[in-house]
mmCIF file of the N, C-alpha and C atoms, coordinates in Angstrom:
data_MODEL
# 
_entry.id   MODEL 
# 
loop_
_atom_site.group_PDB 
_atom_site.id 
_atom_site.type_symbol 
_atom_site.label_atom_id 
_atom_site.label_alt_id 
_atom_site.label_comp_id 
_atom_site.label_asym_id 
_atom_site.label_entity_id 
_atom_site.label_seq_id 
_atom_site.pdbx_PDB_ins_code 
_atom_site.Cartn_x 
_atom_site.Cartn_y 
_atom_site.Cartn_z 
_atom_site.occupancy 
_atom_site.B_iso_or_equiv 
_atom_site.pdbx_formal_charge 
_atom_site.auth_seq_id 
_atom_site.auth_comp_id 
_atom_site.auth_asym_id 
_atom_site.auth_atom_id 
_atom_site.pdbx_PDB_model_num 
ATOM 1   N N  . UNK A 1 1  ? 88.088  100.214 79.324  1.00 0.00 ? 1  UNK A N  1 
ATOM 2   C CA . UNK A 1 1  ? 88.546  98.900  79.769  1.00 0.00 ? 1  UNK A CA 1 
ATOM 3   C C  . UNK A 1 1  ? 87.382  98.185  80.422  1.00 0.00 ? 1  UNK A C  1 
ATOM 4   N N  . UNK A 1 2  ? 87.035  97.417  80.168  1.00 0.00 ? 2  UNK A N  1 
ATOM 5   C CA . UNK A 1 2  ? 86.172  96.227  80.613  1.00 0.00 ? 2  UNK A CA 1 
ATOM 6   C C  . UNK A 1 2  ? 86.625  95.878  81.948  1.00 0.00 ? 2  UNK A C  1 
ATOM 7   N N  . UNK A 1 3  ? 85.313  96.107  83.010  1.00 0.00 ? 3  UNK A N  1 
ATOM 8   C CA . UNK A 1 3  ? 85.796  95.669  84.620  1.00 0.00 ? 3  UNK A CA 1 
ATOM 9   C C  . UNK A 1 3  ? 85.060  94.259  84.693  1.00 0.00 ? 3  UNK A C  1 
ATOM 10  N N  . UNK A 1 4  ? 84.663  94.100  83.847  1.00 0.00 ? 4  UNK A N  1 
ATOM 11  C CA . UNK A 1 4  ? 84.303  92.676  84.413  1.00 0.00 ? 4  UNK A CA 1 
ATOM 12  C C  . UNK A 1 4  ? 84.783  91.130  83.498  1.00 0.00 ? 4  UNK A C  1 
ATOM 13  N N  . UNK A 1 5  ? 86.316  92.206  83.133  1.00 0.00 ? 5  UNK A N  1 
ATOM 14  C CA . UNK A 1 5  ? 87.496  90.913  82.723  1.00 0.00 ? 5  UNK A CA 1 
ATOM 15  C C  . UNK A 1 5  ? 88.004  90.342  83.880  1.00 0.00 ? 5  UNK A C  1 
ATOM 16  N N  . UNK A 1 6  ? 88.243  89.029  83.840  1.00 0.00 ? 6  UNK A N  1 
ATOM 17  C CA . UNK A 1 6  ? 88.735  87.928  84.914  1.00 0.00 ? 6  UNK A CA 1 
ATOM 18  C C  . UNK A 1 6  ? 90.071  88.094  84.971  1.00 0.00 ? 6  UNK A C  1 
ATOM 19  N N  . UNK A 1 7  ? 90.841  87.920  86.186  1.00 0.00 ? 7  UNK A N  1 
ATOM 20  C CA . UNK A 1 7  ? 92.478  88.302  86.356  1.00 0.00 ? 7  UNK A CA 1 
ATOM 21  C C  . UNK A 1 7  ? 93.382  87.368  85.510  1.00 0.00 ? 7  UNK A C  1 
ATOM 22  N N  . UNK A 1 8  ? 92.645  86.103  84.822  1.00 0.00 ? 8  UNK A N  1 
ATOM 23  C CA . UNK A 1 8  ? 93.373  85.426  84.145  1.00 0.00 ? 8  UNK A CA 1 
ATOM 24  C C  . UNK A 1 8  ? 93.536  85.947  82.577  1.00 0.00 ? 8  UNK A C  1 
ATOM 25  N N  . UNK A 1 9  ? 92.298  86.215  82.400  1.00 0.00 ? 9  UNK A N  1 
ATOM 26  C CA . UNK A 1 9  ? 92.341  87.559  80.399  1.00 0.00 ? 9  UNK A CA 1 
ATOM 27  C C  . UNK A 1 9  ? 92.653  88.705  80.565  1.00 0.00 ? 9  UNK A C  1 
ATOM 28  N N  . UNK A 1 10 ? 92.858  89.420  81.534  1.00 0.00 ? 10 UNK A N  1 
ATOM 29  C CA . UNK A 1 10 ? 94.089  90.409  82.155  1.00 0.00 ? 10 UNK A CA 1 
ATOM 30  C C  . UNK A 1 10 ? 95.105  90.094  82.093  1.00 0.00 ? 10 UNK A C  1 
ATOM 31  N N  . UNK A 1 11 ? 95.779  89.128  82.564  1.00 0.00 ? 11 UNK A N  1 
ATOM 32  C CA . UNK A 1 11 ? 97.344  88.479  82.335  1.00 0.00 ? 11 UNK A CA 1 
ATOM 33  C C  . UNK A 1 11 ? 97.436  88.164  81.109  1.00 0.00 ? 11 UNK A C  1 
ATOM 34  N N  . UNK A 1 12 ? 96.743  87.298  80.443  1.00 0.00 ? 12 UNK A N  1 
ATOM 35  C CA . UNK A 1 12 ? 97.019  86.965  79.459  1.00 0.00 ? 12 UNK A CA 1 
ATOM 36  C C  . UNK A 1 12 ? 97.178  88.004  78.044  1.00 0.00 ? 12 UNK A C  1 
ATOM 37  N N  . UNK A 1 13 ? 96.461  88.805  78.293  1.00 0.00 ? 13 UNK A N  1 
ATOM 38  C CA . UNK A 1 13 ? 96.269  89.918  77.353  1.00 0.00 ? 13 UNK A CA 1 
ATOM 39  C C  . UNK A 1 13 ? 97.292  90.879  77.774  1.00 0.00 ? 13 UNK A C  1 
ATOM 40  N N  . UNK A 1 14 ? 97.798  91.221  79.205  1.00 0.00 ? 14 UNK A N  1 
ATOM 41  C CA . UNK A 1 14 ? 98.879  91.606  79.312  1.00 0.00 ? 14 UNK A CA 1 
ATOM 42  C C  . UNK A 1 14 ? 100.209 91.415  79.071  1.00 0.00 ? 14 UNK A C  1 
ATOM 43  N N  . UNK A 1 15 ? 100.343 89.746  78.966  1.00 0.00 ? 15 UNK A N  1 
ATOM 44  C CA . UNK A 1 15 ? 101.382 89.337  78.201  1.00 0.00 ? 15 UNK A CA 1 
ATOM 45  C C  . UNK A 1 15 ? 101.507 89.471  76.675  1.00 0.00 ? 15 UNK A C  1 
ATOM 46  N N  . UNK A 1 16 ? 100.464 89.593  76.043  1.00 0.00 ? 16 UNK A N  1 
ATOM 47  C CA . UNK A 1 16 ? 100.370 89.528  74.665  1.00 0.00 ? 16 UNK A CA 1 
ATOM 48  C C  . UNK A 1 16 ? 101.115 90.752  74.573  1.00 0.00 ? 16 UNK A C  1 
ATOM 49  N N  . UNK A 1 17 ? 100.738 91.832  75.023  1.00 0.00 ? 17 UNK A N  1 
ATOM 50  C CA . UNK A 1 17 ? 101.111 93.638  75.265  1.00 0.00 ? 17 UNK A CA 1 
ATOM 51  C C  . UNK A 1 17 ? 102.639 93.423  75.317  1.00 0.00 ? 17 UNK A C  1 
ATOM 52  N N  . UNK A 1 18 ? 103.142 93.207  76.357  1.00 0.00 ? 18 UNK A N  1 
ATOM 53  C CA . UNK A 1 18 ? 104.596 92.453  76.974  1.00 0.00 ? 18 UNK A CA 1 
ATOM 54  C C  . UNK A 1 18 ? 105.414 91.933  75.574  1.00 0.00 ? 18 UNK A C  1 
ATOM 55  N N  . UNK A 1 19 ? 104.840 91.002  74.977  1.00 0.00 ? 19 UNK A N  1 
ATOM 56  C CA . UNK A 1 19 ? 105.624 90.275  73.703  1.00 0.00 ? 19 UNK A CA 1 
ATOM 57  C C  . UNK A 1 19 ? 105.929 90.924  72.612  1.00 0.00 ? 19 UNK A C  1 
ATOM 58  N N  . UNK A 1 20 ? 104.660 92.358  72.193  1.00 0.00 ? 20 UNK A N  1 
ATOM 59  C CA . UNK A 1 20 ? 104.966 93.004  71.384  1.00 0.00 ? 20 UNK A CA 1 
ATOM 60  C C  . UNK A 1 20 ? 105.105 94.582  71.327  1.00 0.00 ? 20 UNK A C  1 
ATOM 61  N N  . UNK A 1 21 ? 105.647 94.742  72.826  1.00 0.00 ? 21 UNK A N  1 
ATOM 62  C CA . UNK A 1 21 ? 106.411 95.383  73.102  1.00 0.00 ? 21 UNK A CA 1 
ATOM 63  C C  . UNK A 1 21 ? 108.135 95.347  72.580  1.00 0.00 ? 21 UNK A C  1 
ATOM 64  N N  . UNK A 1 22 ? 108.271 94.354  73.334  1.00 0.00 ? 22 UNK A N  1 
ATOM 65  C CA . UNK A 1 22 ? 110.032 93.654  73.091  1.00 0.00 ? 22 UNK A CA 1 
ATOM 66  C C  . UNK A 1 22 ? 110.377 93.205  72.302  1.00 0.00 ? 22 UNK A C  1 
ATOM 67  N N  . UNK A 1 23 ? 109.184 92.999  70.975  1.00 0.00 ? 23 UNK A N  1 
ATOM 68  C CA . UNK A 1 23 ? 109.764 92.775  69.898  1.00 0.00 ? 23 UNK A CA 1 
ATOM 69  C C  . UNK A 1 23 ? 110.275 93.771  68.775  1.00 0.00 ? 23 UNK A C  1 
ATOM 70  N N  . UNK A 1 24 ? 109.786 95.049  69.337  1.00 0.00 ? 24 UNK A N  1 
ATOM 71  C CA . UNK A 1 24 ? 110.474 96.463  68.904  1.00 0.00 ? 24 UNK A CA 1 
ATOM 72  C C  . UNK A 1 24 ? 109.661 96.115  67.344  1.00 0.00 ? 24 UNK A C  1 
ATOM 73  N N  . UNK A 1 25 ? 109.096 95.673  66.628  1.00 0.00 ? 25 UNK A N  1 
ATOM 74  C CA . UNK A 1 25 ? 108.546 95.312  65.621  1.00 0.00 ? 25 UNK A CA 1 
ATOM 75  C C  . UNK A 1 25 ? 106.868 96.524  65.230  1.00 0.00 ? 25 UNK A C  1 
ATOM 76  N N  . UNK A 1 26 ? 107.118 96.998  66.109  1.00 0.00 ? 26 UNK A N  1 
ATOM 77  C CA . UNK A 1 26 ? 105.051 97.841  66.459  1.00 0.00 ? 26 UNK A CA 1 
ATOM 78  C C  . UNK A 1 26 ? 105.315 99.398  66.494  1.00 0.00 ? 26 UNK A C  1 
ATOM 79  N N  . UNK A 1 27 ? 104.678 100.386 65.717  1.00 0.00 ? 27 UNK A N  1 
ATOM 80  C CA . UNK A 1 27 ? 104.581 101.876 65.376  1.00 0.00 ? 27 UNK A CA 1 
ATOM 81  C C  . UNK A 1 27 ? 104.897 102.643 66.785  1.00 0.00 ? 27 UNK A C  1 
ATOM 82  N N  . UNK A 1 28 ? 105.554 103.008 66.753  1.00 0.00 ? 28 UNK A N  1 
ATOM 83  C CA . UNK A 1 28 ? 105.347 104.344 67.824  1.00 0.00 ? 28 UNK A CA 1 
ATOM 84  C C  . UNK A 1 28 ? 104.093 104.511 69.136  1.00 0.00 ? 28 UNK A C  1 
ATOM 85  N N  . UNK A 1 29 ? 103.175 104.981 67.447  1.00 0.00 ? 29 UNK A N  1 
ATOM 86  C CA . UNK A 1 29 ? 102.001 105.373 67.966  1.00 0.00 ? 29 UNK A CA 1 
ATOM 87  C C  . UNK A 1 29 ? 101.187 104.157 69.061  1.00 0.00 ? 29 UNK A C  1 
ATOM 88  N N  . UNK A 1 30 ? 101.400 103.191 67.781  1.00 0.00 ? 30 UNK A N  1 
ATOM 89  C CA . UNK A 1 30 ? 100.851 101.943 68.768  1.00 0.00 ? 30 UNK A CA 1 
ATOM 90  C C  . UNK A 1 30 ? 101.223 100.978 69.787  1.00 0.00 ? 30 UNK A C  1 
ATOM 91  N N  . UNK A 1 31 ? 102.792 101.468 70.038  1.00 0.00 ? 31 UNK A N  1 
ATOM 92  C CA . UNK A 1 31 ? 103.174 101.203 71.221  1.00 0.00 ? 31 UNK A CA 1 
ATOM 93  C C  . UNK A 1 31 ? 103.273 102.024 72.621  1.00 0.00 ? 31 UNK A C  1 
ATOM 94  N N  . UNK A 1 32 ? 102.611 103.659 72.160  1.00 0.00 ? 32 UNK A N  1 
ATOM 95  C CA . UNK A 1 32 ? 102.055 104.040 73.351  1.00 0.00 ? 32 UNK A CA 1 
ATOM 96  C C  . UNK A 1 32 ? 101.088 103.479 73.418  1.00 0.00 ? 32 UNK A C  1 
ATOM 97  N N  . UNK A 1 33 ? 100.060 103.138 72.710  1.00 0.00 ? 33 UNK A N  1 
ATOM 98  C CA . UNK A 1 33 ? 98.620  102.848 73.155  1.00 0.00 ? 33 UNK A CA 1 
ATOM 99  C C  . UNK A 1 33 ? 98.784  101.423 73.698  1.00 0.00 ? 33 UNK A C  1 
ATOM 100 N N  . UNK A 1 34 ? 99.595  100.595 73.726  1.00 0.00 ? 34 UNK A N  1 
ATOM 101 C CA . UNK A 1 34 ? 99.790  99.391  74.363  1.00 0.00 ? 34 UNK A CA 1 
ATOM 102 C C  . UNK A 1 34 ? 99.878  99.488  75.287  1.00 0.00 ? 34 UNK A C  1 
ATOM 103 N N  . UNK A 1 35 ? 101.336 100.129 75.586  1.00 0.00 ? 35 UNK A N  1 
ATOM 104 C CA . UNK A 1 35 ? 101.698 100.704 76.972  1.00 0.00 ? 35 UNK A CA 1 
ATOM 105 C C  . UNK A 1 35 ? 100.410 100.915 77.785  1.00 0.00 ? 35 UNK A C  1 
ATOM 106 N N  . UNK A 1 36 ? 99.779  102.233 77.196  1.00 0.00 ? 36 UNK A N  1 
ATOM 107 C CA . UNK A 1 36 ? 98.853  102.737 78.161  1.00 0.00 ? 36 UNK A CA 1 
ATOM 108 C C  . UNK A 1 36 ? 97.546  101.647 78.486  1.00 0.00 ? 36 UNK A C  1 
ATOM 109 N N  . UNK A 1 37 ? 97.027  100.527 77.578  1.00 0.00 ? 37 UNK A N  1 
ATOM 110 C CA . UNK A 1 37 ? 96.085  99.546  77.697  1.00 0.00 ? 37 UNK A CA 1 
ATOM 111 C C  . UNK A 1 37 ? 96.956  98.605  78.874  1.00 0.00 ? 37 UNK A C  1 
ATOM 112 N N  . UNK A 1 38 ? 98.482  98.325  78.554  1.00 0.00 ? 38 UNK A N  1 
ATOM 113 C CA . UNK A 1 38 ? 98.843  97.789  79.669  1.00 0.00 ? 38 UNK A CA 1 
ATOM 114 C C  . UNK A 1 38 ? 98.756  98.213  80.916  1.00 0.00 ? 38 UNK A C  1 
ATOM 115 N N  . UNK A 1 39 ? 99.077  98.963  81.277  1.00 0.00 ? 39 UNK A N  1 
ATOM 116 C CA . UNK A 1 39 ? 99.009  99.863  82.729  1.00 0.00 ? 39 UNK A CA 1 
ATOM 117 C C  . UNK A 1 39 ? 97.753  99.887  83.483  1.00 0.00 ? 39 UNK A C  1 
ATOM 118 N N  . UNK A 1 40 ? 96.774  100.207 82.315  1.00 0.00 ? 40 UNK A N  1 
ATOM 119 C CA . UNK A 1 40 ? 95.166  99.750  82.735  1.00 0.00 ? 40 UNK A CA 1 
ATOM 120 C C  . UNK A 1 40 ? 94.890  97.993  83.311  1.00 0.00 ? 40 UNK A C  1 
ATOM 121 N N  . UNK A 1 41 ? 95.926  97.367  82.631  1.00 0.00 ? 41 UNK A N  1 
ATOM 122 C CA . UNK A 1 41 ? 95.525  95.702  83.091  1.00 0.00 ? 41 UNK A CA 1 
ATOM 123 C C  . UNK A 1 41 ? 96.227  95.746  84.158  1.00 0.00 ? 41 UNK A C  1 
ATOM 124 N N  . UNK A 1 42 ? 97.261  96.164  84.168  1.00 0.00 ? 42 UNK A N  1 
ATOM 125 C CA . UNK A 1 42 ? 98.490  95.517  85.584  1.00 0.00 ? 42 UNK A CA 1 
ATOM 126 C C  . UNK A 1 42 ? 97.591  96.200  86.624  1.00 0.00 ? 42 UNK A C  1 
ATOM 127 N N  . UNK A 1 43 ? 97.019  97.377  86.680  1.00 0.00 ? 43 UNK A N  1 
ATOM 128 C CA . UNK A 1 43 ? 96.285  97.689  87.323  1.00 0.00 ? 43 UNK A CA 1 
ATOM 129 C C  . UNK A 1 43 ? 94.757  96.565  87.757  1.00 0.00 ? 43 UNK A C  1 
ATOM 130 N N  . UNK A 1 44 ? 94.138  96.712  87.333  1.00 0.00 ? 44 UNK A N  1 
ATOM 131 C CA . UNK A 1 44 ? 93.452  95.561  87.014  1.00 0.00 ? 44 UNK A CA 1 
ATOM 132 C C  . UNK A 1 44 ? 93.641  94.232  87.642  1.00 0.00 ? 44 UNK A C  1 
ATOM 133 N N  . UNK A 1 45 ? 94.744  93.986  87.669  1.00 0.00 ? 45 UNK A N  1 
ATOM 134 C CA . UNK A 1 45 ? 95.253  92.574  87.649  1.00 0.00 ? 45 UNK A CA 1 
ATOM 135 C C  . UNK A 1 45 ? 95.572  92.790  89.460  1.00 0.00 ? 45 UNK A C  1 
ATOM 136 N N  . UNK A 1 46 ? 96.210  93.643  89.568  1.00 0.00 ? 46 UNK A N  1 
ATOM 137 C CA . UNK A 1 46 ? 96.986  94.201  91.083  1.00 0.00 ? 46 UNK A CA 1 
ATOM 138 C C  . UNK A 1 46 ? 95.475  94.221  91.805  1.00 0.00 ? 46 UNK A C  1 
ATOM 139 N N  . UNK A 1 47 ? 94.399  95.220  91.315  1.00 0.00 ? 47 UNK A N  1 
ATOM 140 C CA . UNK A 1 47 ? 93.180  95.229  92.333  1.00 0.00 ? 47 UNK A CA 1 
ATOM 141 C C  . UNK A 1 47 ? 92.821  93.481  92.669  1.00 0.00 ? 47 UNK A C  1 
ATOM 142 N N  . UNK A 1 48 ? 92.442  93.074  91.804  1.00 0.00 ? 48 UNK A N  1 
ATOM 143 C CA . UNK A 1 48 ? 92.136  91.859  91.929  1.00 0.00 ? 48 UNK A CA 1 
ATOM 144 C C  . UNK A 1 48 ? 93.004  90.625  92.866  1.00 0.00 ? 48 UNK A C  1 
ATOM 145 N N  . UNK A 1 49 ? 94.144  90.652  92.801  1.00 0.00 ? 49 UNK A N  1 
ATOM 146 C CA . UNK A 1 49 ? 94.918  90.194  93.425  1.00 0.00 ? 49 UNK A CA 1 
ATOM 147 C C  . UNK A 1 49 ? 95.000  90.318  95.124  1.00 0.00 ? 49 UNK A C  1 
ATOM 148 N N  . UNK A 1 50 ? 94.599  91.353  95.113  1.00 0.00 ? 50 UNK A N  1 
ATOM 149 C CA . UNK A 1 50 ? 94.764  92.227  96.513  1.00 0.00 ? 50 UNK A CA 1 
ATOM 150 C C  . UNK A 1 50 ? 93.476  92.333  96.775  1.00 0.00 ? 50 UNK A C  1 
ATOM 151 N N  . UNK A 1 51 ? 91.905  91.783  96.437  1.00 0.00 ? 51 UNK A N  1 
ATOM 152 C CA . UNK A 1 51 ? 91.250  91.866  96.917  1.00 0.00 ? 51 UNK A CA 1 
ATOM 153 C C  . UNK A 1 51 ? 91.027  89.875  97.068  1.00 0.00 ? 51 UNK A C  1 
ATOM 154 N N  . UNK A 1 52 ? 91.322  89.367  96.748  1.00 0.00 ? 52 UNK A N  1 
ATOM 155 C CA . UNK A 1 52 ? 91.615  88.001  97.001  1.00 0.00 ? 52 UNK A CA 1 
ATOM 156 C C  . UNK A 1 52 ? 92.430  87.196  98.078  1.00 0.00 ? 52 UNK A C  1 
ATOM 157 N N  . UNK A 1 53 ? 93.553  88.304  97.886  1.00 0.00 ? 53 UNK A N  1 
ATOM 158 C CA . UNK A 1 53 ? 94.507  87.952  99.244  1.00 0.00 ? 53 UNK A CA 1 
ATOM 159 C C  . UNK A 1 53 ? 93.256  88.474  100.690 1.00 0.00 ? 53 UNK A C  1 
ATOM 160 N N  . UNK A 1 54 ? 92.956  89.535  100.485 1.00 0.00 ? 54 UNK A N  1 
ATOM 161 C CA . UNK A 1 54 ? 92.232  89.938  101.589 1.00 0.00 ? 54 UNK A CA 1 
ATOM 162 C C  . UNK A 1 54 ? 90.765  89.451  101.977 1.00 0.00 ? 54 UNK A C  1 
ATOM 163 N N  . UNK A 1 55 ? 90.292  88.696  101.019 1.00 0.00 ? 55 UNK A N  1 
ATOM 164 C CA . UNK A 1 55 ? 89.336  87.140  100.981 1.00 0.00 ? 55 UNK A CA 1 
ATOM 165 C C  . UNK A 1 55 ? 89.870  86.251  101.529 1.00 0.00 ? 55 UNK A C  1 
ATOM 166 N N  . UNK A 1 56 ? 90.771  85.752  101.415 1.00 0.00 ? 56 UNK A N  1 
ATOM 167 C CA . UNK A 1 56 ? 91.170  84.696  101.732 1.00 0.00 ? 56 UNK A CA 1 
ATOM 168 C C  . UNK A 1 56 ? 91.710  84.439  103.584 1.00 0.00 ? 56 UNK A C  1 
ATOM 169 N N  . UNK A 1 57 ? 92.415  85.529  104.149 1.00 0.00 ? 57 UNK A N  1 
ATOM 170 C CA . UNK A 1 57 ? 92.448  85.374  105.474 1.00 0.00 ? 57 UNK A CA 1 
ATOM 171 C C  . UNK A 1 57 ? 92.567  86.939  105.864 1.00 0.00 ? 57 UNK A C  1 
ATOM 172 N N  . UNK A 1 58 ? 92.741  87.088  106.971 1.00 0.00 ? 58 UNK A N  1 
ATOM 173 C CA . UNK A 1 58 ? 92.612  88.223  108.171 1.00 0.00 ? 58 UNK A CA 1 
ATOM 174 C C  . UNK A 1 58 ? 93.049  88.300  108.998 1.00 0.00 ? 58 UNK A C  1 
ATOM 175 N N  . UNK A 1 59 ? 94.343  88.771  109.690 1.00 0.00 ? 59 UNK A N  1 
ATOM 176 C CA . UNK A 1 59 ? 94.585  88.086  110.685 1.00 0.00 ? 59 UNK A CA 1 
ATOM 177 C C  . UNK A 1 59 ? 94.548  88.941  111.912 1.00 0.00 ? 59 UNK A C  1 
ATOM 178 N N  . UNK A 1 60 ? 93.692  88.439  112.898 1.00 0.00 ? 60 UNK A N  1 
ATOM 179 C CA . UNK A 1 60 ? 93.458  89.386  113.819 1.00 0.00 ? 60 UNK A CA 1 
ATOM 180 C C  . UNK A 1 60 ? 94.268  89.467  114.970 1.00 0.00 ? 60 UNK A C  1 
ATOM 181 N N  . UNK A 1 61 ? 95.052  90.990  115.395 1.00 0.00 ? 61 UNK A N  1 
ATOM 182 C CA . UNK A 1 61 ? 95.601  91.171  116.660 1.00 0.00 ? 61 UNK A CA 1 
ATOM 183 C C  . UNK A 1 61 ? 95.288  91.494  117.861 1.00 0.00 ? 61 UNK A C  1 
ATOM 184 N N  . UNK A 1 62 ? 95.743  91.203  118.917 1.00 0.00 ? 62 UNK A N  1 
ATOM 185 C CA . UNK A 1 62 ? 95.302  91.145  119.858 1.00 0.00 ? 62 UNK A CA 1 
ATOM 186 C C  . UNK A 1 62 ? 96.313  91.557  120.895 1.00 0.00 ? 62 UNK A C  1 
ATOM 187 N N  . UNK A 1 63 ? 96.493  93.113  121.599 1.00 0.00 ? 63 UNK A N  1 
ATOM 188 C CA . UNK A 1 63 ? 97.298  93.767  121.840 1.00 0.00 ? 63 UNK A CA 1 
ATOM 189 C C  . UNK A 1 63 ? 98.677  93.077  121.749 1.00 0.00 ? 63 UNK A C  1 
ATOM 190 N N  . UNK A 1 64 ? 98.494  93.670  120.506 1.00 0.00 ? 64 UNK A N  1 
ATOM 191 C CA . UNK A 1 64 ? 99.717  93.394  119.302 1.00 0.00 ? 64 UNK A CA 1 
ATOM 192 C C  . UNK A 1 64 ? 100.200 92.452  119.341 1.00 0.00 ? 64 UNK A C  1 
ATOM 193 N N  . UNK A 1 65 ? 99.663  91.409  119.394 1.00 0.00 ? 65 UNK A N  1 
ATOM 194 C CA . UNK A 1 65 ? 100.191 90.119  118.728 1.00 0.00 ? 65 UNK A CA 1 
ATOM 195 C C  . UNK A 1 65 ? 99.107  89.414  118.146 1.00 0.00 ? 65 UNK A C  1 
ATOM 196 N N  . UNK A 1 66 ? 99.878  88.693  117.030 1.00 0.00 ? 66 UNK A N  1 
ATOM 197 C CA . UNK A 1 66 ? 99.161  88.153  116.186 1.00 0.00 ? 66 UNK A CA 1 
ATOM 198 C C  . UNK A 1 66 ? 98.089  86.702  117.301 1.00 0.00 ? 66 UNK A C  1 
ATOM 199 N N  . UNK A 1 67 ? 96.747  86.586  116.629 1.00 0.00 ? 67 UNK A N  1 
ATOM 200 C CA . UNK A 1 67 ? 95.902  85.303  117.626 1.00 0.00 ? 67 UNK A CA 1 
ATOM 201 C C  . UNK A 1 67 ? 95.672  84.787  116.250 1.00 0.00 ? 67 UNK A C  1 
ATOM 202 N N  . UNK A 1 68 ? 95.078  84.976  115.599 1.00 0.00 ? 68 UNK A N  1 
ATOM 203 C CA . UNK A 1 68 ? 94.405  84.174  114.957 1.00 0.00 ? 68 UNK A CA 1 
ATOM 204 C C  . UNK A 1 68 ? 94.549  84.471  113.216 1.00 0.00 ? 68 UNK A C  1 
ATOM 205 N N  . UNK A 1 69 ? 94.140  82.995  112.219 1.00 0.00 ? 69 UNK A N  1 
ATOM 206 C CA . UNK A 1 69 ? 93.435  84.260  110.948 1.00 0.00 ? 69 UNK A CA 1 
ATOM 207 C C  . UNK A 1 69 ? 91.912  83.526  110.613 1.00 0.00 ? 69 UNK A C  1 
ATOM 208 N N  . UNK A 1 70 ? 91.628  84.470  110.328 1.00 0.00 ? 70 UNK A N  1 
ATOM 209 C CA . UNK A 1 70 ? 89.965  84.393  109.916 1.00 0.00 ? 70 UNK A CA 1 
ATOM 210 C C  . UNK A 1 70 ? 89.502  84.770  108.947 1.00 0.00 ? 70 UNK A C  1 
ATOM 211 N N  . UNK A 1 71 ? 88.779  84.094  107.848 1.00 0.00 ? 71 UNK A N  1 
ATOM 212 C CA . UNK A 1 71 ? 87.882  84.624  106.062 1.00 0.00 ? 71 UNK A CA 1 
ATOM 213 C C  . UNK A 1 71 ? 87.864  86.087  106.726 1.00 0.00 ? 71 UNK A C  1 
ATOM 214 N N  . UNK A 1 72 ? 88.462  87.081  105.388 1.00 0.00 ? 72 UNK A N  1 
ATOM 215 C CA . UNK A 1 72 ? 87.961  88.546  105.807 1.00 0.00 ? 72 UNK A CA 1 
ATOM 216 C C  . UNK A 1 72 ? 86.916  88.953  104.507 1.00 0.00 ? 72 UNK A C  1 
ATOM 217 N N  . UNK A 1 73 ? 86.227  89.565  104.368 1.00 0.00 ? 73 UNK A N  1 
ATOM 218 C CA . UNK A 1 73 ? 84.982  89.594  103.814 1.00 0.00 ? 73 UNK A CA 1 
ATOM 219 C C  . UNK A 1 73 ? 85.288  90.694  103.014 1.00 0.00 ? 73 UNK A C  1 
ATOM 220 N N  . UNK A 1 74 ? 85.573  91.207  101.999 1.00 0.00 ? 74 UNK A N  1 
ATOM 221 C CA . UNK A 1 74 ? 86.164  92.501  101.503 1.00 0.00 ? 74 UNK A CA 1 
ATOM 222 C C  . UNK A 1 74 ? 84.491  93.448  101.526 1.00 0.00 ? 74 UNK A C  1 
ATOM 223 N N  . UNK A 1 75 ? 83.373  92.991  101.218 1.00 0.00 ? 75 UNK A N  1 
ATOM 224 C CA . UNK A 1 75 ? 82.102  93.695  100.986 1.00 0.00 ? 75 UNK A CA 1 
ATOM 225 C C  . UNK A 1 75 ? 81.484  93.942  102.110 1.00 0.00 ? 75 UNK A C  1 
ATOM 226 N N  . UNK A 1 76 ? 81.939  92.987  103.355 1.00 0.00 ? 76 UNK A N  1 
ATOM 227 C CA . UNK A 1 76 ? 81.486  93.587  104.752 1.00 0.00 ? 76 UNK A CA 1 
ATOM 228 C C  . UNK A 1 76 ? 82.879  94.810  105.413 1.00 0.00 ? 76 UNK A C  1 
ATOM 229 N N  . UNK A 1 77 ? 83.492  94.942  105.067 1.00 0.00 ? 77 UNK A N  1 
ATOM 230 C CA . UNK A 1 77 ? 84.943  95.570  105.526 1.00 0.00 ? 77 UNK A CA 1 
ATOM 231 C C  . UNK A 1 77 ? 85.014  97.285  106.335 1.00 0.00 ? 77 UNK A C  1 
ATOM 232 N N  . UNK A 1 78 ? 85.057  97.799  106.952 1.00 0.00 ? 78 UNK A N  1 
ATOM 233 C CA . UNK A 1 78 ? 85.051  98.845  107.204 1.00 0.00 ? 78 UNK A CA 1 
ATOM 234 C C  . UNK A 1 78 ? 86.528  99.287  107.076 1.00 0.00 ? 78 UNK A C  1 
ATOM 235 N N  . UNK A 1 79 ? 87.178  98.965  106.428 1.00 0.00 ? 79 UNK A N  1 
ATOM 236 C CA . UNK A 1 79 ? 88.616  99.061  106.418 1.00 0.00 ? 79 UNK A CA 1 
ATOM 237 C C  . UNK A 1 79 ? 88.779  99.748  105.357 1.00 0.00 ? 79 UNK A C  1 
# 
């Protein structure tokens, strides 16, 4: 699987997977191997997602309550 597909040709290619799935129309064989190429994208798709959300804010506590949110940096992160 290609890691340096964009979360949008992940979806999209995951839907393609999705359509001919449910159309019950596709071999056996080649609807495990869909399956399993799918699972690789949703995956894919989920990292990406979740490293964006965690780009985007941070929100820092402050004996235990929420103060603030702030850009969180996923490549500076000790988390």
């Amino acid at each position: 699987m290609q890691e340096k597909i964009t979360f949008e040709a992940a979806m999209a290619e995951l839907e393609e997977i999705v359509r001919k799935l449910e159309n019950g129309q596709i071999p056996l064989e080649d609807a495990v191997k869909a399956y399993e190429k799918g699972m690789q994208l949703k995956k894919i798709c989920e990292t990406k997602l979740n490293d964006a959300q965690m780009k985007i804010e941070k929100l820092v506590i402050k004996n235990g309550k929420p103060e603030k949110l702030e850009t969180f940096d996923v490549a500076n992160s000790e988390e």
